[in-house]
C-alpha positions as CSV (number, residue, x, y, z in Angstrom):
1,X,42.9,20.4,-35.8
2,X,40.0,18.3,-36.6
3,X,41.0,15.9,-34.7
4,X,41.4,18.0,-31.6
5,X,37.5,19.3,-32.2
6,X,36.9,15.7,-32.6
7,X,38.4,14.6,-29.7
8,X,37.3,17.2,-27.4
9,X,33.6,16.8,-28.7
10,X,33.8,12.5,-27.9
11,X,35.1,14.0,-24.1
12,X,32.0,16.1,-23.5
13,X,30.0,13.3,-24.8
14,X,30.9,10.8,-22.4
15,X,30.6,13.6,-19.6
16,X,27.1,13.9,-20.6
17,X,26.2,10.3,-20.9
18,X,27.6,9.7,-17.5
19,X,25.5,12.8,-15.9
20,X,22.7,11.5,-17.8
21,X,23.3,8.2,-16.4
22,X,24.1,9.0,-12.4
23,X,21.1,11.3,-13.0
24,X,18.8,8.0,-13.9
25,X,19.9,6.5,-10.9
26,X,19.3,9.1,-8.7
27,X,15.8,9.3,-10.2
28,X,15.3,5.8,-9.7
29,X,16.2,5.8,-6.1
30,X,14.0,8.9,-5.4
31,X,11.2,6.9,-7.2
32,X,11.7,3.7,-5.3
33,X,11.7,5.9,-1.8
34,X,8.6,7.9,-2.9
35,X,6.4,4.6,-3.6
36,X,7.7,2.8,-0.1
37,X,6.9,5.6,1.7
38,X,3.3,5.8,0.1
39,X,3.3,2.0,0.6
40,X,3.9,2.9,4.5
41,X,1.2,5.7,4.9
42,X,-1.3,3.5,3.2
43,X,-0.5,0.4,5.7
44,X,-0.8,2.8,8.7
45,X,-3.9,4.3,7.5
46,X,-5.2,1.1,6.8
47,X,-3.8,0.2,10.9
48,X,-6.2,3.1,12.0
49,X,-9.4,2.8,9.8
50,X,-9.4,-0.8,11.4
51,X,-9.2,0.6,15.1
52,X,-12.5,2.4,14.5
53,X,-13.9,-0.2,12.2
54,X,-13.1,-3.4,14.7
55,X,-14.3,-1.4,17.7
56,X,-17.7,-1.1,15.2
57,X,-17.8,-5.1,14.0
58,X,-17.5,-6.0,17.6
59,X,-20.2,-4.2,18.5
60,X,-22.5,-4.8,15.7
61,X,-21.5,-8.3,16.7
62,X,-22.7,-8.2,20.4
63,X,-25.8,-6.1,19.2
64,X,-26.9,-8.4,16.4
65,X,-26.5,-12.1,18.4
66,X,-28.1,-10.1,21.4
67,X,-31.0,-9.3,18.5
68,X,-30.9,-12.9,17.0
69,X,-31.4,-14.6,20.7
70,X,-34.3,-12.5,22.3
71,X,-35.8,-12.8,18.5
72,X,-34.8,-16.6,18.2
73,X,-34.3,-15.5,14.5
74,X,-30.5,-16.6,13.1
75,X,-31.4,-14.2,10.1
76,X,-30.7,-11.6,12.1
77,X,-27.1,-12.2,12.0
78,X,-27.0,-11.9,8.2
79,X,-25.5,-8.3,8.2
80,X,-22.3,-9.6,9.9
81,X,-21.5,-11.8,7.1
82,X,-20.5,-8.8,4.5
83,X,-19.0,-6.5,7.8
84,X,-16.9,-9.8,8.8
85,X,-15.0,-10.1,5.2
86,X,-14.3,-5.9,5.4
87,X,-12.7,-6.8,8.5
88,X,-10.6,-9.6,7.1
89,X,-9.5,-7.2,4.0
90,X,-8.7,-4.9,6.3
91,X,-6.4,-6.8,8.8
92,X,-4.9,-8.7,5.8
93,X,-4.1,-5.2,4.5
94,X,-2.8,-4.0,7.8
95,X,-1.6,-6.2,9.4
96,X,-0.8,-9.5,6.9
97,X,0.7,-10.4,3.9
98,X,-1.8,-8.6,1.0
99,X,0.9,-6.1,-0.1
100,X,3.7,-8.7,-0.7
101,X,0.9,-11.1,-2.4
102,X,0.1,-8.1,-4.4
103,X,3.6,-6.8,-5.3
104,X,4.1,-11.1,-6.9
């Protein structure tokens, strides 16, 4: 009788440890889907912030040489250094490698 109970018991057991595990995977999966889809709505966001902000460097870009040749003062162009590495992060972001450097 004992062993019966016994047996039965080791049975249910192993049914449960296999749930558990095909459970784990399935949890995995879900997890793995959820972070490359947030890892695709951050690269197109990324894509459209730099629509708007490259149609902004470009023109701060015309504006400020304009400014620095009827001045004859270079210094004028001093704001595009800080604007020009956004735009760099930005495109790597978008459109380069920065997420795969990241994820090594």
């Amino acid at each position: 009788m004992g062993f019966v109970v016994s047996k039965a018991m080791n049975d249910s057991l192993k049914g449960q440890q296999e749930f558990m595990r095909l459970q784990l995977e399935r949890q995995l999966i879900l997890q793995n889907l959820m972070r490359e889809r947030q890892t695709a709505m951050q690269i197109a966001w990324t894509r459209e912030f730099l629509k708007y902000f490259g149609t902004f460097f470009g023109l701060a870009a015309v504006v400020l040489t304009t400014g620095a040749v009827k001045r004859k003062n270079p210094a004028v162009l001093l704001p595009m250094l800080p604007l020009s590495f956004v735009f760099s992060y930005q495109y790597d972001m978008g459109y380069g490698t920065l997420l795969q450097r990241i994820k090594g």
